[in-house]
C-alpha atoms as one frame of an Amber mdcrd trajectory, in Angstrom:
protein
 -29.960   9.264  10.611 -32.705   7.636   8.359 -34.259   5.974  11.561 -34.196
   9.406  13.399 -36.862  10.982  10.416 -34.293  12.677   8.839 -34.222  12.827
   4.814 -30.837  11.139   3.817 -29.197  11.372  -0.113 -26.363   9.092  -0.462
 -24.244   9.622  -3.489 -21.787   6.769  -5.159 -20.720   4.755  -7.808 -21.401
   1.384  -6.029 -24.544   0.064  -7.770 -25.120  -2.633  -4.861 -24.605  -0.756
  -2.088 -26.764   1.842  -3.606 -29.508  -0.890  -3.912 -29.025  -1.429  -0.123
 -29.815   1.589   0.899 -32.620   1.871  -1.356 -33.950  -0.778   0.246 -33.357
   1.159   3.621 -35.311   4.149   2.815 -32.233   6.170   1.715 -32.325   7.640
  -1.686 -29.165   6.643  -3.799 -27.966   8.552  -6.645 -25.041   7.366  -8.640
 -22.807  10.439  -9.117 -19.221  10.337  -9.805 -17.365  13.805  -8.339 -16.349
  14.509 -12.102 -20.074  15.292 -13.118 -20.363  19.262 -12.134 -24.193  18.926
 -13.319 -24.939  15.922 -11.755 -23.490  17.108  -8.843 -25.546  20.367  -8.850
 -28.329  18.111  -9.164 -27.807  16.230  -6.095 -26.831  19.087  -3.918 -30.497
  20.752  -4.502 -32.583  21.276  -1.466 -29.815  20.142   0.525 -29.065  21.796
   3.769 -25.780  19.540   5.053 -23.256  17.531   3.040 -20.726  15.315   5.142
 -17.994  14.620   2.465 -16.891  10.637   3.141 -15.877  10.200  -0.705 -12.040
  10.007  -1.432  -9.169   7.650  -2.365  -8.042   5.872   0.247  -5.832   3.273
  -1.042  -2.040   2.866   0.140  -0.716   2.951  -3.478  -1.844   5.187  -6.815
  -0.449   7.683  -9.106  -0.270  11.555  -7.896  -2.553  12.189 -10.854  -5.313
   9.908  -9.413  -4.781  11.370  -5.645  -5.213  15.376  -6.765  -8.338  14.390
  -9.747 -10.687  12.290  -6.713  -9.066  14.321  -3.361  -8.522  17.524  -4.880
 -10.051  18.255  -7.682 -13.668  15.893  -6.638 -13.552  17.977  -3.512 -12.955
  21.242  -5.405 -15.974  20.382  -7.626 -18.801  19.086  -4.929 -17.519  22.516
  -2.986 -18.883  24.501  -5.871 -21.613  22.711  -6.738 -22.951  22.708  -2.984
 -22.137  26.529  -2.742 -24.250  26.926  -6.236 -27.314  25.182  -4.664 -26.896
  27.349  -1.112 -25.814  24.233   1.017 -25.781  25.705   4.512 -22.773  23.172
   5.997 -19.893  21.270   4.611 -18.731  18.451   6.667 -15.464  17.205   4.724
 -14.421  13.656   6.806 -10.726  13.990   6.295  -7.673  11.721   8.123  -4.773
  12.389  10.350  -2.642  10.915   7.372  -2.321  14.988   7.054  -0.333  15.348
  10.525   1.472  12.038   9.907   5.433  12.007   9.880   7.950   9.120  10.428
   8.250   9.577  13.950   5.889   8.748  16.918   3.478  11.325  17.366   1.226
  11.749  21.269  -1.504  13.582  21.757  -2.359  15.381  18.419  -4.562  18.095
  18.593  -6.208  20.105  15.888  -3.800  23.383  16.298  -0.965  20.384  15.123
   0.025  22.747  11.563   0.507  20.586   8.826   3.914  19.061   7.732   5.605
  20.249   4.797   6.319  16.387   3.368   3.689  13.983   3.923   4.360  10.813
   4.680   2.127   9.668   1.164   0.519  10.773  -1.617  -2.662  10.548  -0.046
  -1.790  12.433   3.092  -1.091  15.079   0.750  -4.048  15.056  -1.289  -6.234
  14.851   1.702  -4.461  17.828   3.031  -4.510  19.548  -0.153  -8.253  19.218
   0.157  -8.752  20.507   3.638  -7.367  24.042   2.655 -10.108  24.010  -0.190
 -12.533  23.312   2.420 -11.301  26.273   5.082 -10.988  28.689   2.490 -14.789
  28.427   1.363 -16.210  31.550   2.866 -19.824  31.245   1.800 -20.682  27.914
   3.695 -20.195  26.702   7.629 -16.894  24.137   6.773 -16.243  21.298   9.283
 -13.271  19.193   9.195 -13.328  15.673  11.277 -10.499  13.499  11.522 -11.749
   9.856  12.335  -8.507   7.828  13.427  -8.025   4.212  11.877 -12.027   3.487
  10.715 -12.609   0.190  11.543 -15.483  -2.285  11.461 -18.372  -3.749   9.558
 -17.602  -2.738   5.696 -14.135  -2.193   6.397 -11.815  -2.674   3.174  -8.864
  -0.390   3.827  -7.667  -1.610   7.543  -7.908  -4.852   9.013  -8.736  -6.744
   6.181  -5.801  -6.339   4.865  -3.630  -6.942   7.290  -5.533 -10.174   7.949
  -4.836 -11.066   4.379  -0.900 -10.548   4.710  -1.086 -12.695   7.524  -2.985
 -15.493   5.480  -0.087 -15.192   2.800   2.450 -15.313   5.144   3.368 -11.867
   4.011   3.122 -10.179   8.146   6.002  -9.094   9.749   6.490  -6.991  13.261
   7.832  -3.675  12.207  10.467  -2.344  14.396  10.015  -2.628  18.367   6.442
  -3.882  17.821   5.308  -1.213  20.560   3.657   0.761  18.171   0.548   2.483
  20.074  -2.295   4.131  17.829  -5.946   4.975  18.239  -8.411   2.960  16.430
 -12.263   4.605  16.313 -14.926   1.752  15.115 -17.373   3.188  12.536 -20.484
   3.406  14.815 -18.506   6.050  16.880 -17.707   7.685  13.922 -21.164   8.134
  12.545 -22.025   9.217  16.139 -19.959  12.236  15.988 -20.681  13.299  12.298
 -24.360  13.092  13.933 -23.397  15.756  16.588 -21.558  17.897  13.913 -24.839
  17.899  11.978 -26.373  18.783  15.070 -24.465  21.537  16.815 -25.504  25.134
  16.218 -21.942  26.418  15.609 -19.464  24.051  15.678 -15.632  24.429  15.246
 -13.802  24.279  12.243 -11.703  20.997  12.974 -12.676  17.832  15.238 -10.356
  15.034  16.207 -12.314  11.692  16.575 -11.083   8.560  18.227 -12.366   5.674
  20.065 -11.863   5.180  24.195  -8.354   4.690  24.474  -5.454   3.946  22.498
  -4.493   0.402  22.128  -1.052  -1.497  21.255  -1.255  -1.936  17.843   0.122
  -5.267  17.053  -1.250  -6.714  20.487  -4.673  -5.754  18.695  -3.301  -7.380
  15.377  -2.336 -10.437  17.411  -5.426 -10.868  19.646  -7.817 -10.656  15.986
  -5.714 -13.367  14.047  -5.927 -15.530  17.234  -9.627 -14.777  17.022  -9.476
 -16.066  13.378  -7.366 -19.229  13.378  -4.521 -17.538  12.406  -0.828 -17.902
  13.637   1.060 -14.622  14.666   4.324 -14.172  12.201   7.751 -13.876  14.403
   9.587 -11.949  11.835  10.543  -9.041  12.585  11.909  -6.354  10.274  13.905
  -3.133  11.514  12.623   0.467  11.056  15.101   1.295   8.102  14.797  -2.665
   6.429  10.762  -1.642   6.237  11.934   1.488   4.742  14.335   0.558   1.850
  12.072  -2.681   1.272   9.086  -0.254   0.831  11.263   2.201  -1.015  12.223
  -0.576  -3.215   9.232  -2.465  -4.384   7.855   1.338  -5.109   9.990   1.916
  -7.289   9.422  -1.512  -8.888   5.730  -1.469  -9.172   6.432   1.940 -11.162
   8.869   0.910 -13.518   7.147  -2.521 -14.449   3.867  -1.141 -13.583   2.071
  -4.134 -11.510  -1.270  -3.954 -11.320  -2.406  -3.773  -7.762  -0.260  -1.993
  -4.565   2.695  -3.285  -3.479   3.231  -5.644  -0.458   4.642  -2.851   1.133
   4.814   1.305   0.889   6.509   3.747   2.922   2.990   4.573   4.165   1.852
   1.587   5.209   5.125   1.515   7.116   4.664   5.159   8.802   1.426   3.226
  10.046   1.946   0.089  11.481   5.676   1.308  12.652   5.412   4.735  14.375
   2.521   5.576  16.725  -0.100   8.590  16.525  -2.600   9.085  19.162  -5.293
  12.326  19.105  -6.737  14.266  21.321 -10.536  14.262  21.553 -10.887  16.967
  24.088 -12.342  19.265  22.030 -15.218  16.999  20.389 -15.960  15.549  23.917
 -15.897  19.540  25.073 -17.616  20.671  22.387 -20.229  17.982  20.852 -20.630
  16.024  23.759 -18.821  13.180  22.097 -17.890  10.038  23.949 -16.888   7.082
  22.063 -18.936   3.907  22.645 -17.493   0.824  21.305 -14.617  -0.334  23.365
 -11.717  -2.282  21.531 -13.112  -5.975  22.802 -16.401  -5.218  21.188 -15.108
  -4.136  17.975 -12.811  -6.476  17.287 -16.113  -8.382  17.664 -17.876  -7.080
  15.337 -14.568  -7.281  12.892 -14.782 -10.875  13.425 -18.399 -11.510  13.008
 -18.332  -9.710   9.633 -15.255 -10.535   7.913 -15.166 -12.911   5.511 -11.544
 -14.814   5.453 -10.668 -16.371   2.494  -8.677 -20.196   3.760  -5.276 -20.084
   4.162  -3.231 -19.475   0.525  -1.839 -22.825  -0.646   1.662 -23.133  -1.371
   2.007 -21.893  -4.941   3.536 -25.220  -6.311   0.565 -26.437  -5.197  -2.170
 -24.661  -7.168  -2.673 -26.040 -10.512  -2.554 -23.123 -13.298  -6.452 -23.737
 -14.653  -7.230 -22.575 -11.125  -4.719 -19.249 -10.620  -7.546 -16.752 -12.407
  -5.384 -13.467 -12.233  -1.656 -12.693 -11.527  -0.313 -12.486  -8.312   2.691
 -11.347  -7.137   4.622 -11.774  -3.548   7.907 -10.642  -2.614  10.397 -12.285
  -0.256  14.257 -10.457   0.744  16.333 -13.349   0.000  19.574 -11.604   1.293
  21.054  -7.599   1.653  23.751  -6.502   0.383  26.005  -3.268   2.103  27.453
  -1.186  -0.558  29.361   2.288   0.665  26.690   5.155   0.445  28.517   7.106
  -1.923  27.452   4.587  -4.410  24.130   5.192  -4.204  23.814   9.129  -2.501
  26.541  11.346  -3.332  27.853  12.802  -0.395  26.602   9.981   1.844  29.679
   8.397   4.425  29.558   4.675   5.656  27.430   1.571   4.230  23.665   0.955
   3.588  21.912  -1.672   3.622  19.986  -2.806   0.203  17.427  -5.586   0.302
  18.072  -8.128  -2.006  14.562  -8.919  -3.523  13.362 -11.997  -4.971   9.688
 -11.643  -6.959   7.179 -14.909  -7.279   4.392 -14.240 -10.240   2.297 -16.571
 -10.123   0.632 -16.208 -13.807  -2.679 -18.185 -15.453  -0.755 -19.262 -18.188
   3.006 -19.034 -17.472   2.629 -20.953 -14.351   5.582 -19.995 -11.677   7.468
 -16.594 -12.695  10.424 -14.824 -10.891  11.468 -11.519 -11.155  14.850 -11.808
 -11.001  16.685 -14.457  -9.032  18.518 -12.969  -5.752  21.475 -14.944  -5.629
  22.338 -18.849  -6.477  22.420 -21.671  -5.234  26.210 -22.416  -6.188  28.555
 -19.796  -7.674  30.745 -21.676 -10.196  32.511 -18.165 -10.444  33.027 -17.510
  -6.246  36.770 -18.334  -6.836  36.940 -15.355  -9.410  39.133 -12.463  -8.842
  36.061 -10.305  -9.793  33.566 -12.246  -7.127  36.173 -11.451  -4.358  36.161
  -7.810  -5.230  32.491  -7.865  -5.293  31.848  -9.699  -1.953  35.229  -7.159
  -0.317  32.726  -4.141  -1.946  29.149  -4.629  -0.978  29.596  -7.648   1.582
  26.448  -9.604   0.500  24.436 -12.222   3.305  21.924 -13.927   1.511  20.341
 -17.443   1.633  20.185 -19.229  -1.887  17.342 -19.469  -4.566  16.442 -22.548
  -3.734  16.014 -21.817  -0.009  14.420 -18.527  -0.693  11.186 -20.314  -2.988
  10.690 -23.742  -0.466  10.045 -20.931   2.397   7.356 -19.203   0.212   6.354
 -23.287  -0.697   7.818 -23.016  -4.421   9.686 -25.908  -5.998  12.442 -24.288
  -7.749  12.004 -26.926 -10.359   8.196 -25.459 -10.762   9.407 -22.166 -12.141
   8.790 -21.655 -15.701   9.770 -17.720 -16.393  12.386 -15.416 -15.505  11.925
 -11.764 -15.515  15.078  -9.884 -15.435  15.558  -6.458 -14.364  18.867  -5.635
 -15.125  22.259  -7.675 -14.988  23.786  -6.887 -11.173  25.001  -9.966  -9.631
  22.023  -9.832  -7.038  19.500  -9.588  -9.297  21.007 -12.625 -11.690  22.942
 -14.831  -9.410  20.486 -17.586  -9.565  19.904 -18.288 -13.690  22.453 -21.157
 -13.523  20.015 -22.881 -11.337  17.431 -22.479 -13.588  18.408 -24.448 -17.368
  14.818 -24.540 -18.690  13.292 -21.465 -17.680  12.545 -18.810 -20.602  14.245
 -15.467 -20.184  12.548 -12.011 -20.626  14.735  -8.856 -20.207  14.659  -5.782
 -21.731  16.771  -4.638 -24.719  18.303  -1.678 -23.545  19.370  -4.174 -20.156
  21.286  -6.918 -22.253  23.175  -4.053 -24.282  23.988  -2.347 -21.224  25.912
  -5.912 -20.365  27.458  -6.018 -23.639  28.999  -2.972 -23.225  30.054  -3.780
 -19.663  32.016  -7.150 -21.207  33.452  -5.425 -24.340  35.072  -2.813 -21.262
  37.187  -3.156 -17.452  33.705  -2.754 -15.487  34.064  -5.552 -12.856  30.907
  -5.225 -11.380  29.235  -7.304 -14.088  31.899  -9.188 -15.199  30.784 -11.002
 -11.419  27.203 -11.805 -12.504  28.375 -12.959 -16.429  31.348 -15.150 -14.217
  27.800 -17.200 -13.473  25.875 -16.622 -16.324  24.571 -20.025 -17.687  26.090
 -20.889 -21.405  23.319 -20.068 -23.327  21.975 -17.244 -21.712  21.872 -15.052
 -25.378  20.335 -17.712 -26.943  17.164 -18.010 -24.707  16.555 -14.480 -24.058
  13.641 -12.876 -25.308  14.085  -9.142 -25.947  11.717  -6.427 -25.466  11.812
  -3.097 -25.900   9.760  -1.223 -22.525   7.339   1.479 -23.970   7.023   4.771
 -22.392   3.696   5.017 -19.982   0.475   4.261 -22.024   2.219   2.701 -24.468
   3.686  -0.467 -22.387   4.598  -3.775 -23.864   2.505  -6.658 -23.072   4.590
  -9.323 -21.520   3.265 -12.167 -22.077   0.249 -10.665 -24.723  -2.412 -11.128
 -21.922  -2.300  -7.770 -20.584  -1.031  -9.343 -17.252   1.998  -8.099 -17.240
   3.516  -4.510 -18.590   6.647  -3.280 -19.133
């Protein structure tokens, strides 16, 4: 737009890429959506705002969604209606149309879904009716599919560094179809909505033609040295693995997003496809950059860290900041009453096994999966258990040598709670220190002092001195967490 004579503002709170664009002709102003006055400030002799500014990542809090979506739209609304902005161009997603089921064909009349398939989708949404409802400025909603390209952070990079960690698996059938639209397209058609005398209120935007997702996935990481994972995982695995390392981020509130969300899920497992009719019709749009050239373009400007060495491996003055990766080391298949009320049959749990890797610790597990022996397996109580919830699972030691652990490298155990799948493997491990949480360990007093069976099969394996080597903690309510491991790398 610069290039074309036209007088560009670009607002954001990245100091270097502000300096780039400086350098470019285009004035940079560091603004964060919170600051109404500086905001006012910036909208002044403005005739056209496009809107690009959001959270985008897979995993934050509801409160952080609604104060940058929501509320950061709410607030650069008013303050470009105070300074008599003529057009608001708010780039929004089809994460707003998304639901856990294929979708063809999308056009903008689709009505929104009632429950979004994320937190984001919902904010985003959320912000689009702020954006229609303005009734003093021209409002234009586009809806880029899957932004990819140069300066990408949110797409393939990451799925290029799952693959790296050996963290990729095929979702479901693997068929999944979707549209990806590289960024030059993109910036094409916010061009024409700039443009057009009167344009419509909603634009789909997508590139040529839809492409096979993890064909694409396959043909970049071939492009990059990378090998393809095999593993597959089934629609509903995805979905209770997702489900459960949500909920574990939130209750031992890991920094970062988890390997896995029910979004990212929705995404790489169920196909969406738009349709562009109207922006060709319209704006005389016609995507440019076919799927070959792209992933060009991917591959000429990513920068791939080298493959991650096996964990065992690294030594601990090198590991700068935690990391965490999870591996299902076995399901269990409890009836569904036990875990819905009202639910008939079995479902199927992931049994998780978590590898911190931790600058000082070294090699830390939350929780254990199951052992490698069971000294107790003869027990009436480990019969009951295995008649109840019918567990498959491979053993501790097998589950760390296939993410390259040692299982005599591991110096911390994080426990949960006291379940025989969580537990199973602290026999195996006579020198590791123990961290669990008070309110956890009573709970298994309790259980011992009374005829509950279903612990009585994890203490069957407890090691000897288990009470002597715990360490005891007492989790804070949020903002007020205990530090682990006094670090701050760790909260609970």
């Amino acid at each position: 737009m610069a290039a074309e004579g036209r007088r560009v503002h670009a607002l954001g709170r990245d100091w270097d890429r502000g300096a780039q664009l400086e350098s470019e002709g285009i004035r940079f102003a560091p603004v964060d959506l919170s600051d109404q006055p500086a905001l006012e400030a910036a909208c002044r002799d403005v005739k056209t705002i496009v809107h690009c500014a959001a959270l985008s990542t897979a995993w934050a809090s509801h409160a952080s969604y609604h104060a940058v979506n929501v509320v950061g739209t709410a607030n650069l609304l008013d303050a470009a209606r105070a300074k008599g902005v003529r057009r608001f161009v708010y780039v929004s997603t089809p994460a707003v149309l998304s639901r856990f089921q294929d979708q063809f064909g999308l056009t903008e009349n689709e009505p929104l879904p009632l429950v979004h398939t994320s937190e984001y989708g919902a904010s985003k949404a959320r912000a689009e009716q702020l954006v229609t409802a303005d009734e003093e400025m021209e409002t234009v909603i586009v809806r880029p599919k899957a932004i990819y390209g140069p300066g990408d952070t949110a797409l393939l990079p990451r799925i290029v560094r799952a693959a790296e960690q050996g963290r990729l698996s095929v979702l479901g059938s693997g068929k999944t179809v979707t549209d990806l639209t590289h960024v030059e397209d993109v910036v094409d058609a916010l061009c024409l909505v700039i443009d057009h005398p009167s344009p419509s209120d909603v634009y789909h935007i997508a590139g040529p033609e839809p492409v096979r997702l993890w064909h694409t996935i396959t043909e970049l990481l071939g492009r990059l040295g990378h090998e393809t994972s095999t593993r597959r995982l089934k629609t509903t695995q995805a979905m209770r693995l997702a489900y459960s390392l949500e909920v574990l981020w939130r209750v031992l509130r890991f920094k970062g997003e988890p390997p896995l969300t029910r979004y990212k899920v929705a995404i790489l497992r169920y196909s969406q496809t738009l349709d562009t009719t109207r922006a060709r019709r319209e704006l005389g749009f016609e995507p440019r950059v076919s799927i070959e050239e792209g992933l060009d373009t991917v591959v000429e400007s990513l920068s791939c860290d080298q493959p991650v060495e096996s964990l065992s491996a690294q030594p601990a003055k090198q590991r700068t900041r935690v990391t965490v990766d999870f591996a299902i080391c076995g399901v269990v298949r409890p009836p569904a009453c036990a875990l819905h009320e009202g639910l008939l049959g079995r479902t199927e749990v992931p049994v998780l096994l978590g590898i911190i890797c931790h600058p000082t610790k070294g090699l830390v597990l939350f929780d254990t999966g199951f052992g490698t022996t069971r000294e107790g397996e003869s027990s009436v109580w480990w019969q009951l258990y295995r008649r109840l919830v019918r567990p498959e699972f491979v053993t501790l030691e097998e589950s760390l040598a296939n993410r390259g652990v040692d299982i005599a490298d591991i110096a911390a155990v994080v426990i949960s709670h006291f379940d025989p799948d969580h537990v199973g493997g602290l026999r195996e491990l006579p020198e590791a220190e123990l961290y669990c949480s008070g309110p956890a360990w009573a709970a298994v007093a309790r259980e011992q002092a009374g005829p509950s069976w279903w612990r009585r099969t994890a203490t069957d394996t407890f090691p000897e001195n288990l009470a002597a080597r715990l360490h005891l903690f007492d989790p804070g309510p949020r903002g007020h967490e205990v530090d682990l491991f006094g670090d701050g790398s760790i909260s609970a």
